[in-house]
N, C-alpha and C positions, 0 to 999 in steps of 0.2 A: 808727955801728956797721955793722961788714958783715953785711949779711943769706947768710944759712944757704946753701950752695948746693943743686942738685935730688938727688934721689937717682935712681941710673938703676938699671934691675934688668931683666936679661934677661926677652926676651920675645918673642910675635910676634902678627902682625895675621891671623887667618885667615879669609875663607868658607868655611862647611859649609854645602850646601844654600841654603836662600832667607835666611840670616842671618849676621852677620857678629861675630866676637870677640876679644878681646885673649887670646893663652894663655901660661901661665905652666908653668915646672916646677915643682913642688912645692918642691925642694932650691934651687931659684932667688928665692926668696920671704925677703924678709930675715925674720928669726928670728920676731918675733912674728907674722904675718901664715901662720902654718903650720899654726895651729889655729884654730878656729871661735872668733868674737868679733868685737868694737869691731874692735880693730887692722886683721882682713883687709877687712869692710866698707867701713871708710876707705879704703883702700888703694885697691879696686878700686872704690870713687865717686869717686875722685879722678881716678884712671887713665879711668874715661869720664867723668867731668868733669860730675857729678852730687852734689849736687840742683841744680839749674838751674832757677831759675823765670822764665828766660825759655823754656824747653821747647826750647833748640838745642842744651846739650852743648858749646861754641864750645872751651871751655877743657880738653877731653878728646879721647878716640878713640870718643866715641860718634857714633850719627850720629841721634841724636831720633826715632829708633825702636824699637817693642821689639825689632824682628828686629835693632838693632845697638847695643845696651845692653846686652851681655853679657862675662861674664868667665870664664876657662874654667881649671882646674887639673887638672893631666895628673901625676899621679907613680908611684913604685913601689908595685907591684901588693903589697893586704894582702891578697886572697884567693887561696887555692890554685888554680894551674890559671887565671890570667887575667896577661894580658900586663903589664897597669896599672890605678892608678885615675882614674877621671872623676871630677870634682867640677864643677858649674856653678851660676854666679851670676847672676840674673836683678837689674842694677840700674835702681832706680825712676829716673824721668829726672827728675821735678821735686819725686817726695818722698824723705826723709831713711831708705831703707832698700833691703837688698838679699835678695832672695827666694832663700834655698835651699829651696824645697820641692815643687822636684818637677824634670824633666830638659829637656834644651833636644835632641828628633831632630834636629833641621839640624846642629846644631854636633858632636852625635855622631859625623855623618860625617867632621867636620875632626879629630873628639879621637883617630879611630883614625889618621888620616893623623900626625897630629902624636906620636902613641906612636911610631912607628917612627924622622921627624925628628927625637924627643929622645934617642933610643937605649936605649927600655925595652924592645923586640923584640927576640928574639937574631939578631945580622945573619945566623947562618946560612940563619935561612927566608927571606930578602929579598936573598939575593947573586943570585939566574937571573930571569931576568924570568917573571911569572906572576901570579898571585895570593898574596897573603902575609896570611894570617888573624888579625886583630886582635881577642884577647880581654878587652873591657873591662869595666869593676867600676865599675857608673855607682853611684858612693857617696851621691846623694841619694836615691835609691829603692830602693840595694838591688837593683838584676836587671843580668843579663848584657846586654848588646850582642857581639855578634859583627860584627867590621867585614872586610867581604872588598876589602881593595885591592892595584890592580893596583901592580907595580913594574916597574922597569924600570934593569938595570946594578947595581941593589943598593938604589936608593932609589925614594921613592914616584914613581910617574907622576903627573903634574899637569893634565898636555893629552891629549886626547881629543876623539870627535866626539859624544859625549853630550850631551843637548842636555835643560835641566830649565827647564820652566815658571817665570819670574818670577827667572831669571838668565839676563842677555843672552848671554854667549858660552860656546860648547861648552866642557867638560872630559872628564874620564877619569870614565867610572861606578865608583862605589863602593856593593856592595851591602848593607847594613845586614839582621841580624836580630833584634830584641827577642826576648830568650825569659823566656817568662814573664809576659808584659807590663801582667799584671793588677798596678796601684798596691799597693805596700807589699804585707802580708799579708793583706789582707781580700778579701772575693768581690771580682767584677769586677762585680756589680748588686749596691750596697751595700744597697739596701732588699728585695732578693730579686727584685724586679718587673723587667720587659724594660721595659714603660712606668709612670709615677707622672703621676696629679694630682696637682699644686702647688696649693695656695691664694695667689693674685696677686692685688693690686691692682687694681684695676677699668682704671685708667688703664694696663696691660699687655695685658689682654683683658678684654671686656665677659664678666659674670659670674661674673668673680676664679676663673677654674680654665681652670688650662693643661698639655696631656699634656707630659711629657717624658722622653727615656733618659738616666738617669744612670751614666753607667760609668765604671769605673778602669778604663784599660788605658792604656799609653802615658803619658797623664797625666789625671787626673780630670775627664771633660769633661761639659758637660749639652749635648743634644742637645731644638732642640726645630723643631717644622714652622713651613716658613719664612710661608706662609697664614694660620697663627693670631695670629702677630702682626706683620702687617701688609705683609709683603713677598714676594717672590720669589722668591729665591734667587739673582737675576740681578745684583745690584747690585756696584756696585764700592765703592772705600774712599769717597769724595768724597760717596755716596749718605749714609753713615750716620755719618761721622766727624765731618762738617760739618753734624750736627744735635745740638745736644749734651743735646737730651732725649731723643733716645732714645738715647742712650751712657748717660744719668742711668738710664734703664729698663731696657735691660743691665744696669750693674751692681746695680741693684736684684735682677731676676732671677736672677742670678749669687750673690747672695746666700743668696736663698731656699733657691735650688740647694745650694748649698754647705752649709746648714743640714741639709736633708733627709737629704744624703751624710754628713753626722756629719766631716766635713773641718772644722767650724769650732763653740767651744757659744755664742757668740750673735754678731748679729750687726757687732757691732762688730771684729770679727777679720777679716773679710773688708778693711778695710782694709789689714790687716799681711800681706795674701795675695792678692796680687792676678793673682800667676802661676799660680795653682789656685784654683780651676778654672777651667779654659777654659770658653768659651758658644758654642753653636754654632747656625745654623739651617740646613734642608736644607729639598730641595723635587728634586720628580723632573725627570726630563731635559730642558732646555727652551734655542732658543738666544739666545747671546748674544755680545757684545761684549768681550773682553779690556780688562784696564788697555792693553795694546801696541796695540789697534785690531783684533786680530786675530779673526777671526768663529770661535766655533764653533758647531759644529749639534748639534740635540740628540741625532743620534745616535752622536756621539765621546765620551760620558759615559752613565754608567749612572745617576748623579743631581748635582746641586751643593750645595756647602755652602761656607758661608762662616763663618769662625770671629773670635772677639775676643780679642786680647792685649794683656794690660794697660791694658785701655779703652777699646781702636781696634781694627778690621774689619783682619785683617793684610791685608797686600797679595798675598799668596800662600794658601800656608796651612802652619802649622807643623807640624813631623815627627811630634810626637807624639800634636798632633792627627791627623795621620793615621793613627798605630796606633791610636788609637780608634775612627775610622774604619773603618779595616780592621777590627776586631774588632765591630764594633756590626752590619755588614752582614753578618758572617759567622751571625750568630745570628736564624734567621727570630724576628718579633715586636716588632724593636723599630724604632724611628720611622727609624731610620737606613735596615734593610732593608726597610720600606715604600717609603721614599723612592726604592730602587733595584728597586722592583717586586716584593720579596717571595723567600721561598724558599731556597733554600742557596747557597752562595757561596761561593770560597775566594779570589776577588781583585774587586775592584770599580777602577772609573775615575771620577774624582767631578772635576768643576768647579769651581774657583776664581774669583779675580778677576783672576790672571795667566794661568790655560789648564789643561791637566787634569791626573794625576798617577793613575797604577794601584798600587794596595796588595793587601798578601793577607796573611790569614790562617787561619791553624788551629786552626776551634772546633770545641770536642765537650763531652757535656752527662756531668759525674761527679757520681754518687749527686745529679743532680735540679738539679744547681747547673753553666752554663753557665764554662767555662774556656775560653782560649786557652794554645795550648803556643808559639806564637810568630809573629811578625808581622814582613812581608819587604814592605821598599823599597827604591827605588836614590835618591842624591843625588849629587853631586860636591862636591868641596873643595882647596883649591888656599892655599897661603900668599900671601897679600898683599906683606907686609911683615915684615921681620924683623930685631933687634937690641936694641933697648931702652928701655925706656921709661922718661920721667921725671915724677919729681912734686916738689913741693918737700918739702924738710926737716919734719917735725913733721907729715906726714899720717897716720900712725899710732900 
């Protein structure tokens, strides 16, 4: 008997920022695959070629990283007043599931470049070359992105001398602004506190109590001193990836974290969520060595921090951890703005494990409760690849 042939369905391969993803049009997505369920899930594990329990992806377009195990849905805008909507899919590389719950910054930068490629912008603003302002409806979270990209003849610019940490070759700046970037609708300090003792484990820190910031903004992240448990801030991925009891103690901690923040009611769910929250640890300005070889000193950074996605040290650091970033150091008190020496702030430069990155944001304190009204980075994003992608018959 003949087997079934592939099904192909329009699409494209893009980097935003330090990660990379398959993007689809919404109206491009054959019928069931257009609303939340089984069907889309499948569809876009198959398409990155997941669950994999050899950890490589061989048989998709992922690439066995979290920064490039993502799926991305761009279609007509259902909020008033924005260009499109964003939808993004965080899939597991060697387990049986795909994470909507919470936004991917890097790829935002590609989602506004790919709004105007798919032709959800009205080409009038995008016919002279300039700047063409992309209003997106990031549908996992609910907040505005505002994407400012250059054009050029009527369509996006791609090449540029912009030059971002932990992407080897220059592009066109694109500058991103989150507004409103505190998670969902709750405070941005979900227990009220700048800083919380956690009750940990002994085998985490000696005496089972470890400070840490927990904040929504950007995306749900815990922030804690890189000192207290047992590092730097200098390390690269190979430092921490290639231990895999302390990735076990990550996500232990991760847990706890997630508990405290009311993101999860016990902790068995942290399995089914492993894209929120992010973990982070920081430590003040000190120098170091890049993943490229490249040296930086500690006075090209206002602090480092290095973050976990999906259970590994990323290799850069992700967007949205950096609107937390940005917003954590904007607020004297909490471990973030200790870490950058304290005091008020409206942009900070923080160190990675590929080089440094400057964020800003704007905090102010209403009726006693610290808010951000919005949080400003630059990335670049450029199409890869583009035409179609195939999976076989019967994936959804």
């Amino acid at each position: 008997m003949m087997a079934a042939p592939q099904i192909a369905i329009p699409a494209a391969y893009m980097r935003g920022g330090t990660s990379k993803g398959v993007f689809f049009r919404m109206e491009d997505l054959p019928e069931p695959c257009r609303v939340p369920g089984t069907a889309r899930d499948r569809l876009f594990q198959r398409v990155i070629g997941s669950p994999d329990p050899y950890g490589a992806q061989i048989d998709g377009m992922g690439g066995a990283t979290s920064s490039t195990s993502k799926c991305v849905i761009v279609g007509p805008a259902t909020v008033p007043d924005h260009d499109a909507d964003y939808l993004y899919g965080q899939v597991s590389i060697d387990s049986d599931f795909v994470d909507w719950s919470g936004n991917c910054g890097n790829l935002s930068t590609a989602a506004g470049a790919f709004a105007i490629h798919a032709g959800y912008v009205d080409p009038a603003r995008n016919t002279t070359n300039g700047i063409c302002t992309v209003r997106l409806w990031q549908a996992n979270i609910g907040k505005t992105i505002i994407a400012h990209v250059p054009v050029s003849d009527g369509a996006v610019q791609e090449t540029g001398a912009f030059e971002l940490d932990g992407v080897t070759f220059p592009a066109a700046e694109i500058v991103l602004e989150f507004m409103d970037p505190a998670d969902g609708e709750g405070a941005m300090f979900p227990t009220g506190n700048l800083v919380d003792t956690l009750d940990v484990p002994e085998e985490i820190v000696a005496g089972g109590r470890l400070q840490a910031t927990l904040i929504n903004a950007g995306i749900p992240t815990i922030f804690v001193r890189a000192a207290d448990i047992g590092y730097t801030g200098t390390e690269l991925r190979e430092a921490v990836n290639g231990d895999p009891e302390s990735l076990r103690r990550f996500e232990v901690l991760r847990t706890i974290g997630a508990l405290k923040m009311g993101l999860i009611a016990t902790a068995e769910e942290a399995l089914r969520r492993q894209h929120t929250p992010k973990i982070a640890f920081v430590a003040p300005p000190a120098p170091y060595i890049t993943a490229s070889g490249r040296s930086i000193a500690a006075e090209e950074v206002d602090l480092l921090v290095r973050a976990l996605s999906m259970g590994k040290l990323h290799h850069a650091m992700m967007g949205t951890a950096s609107v937390a970033i940005a917003a954590a150091a904007a607020v004297p008190g909490t471990l973030v703005s200790e870490a950058a020496g304290g005091g008020e702030r409206t942009s900070v430069r923080f160190g990675h494990p590929s080089g440094t990155l400057r964020v800003g944001a704007e905090a102010s304190q209403v009726d006693g409760r610290w808010t951000v009204t919005k949080a400003v980075m630059s990335r670049s994003a450029r199409i890869l690849m583009d035409g179609r992608v195939h999976v076989p018959a019967g994936t959804y």
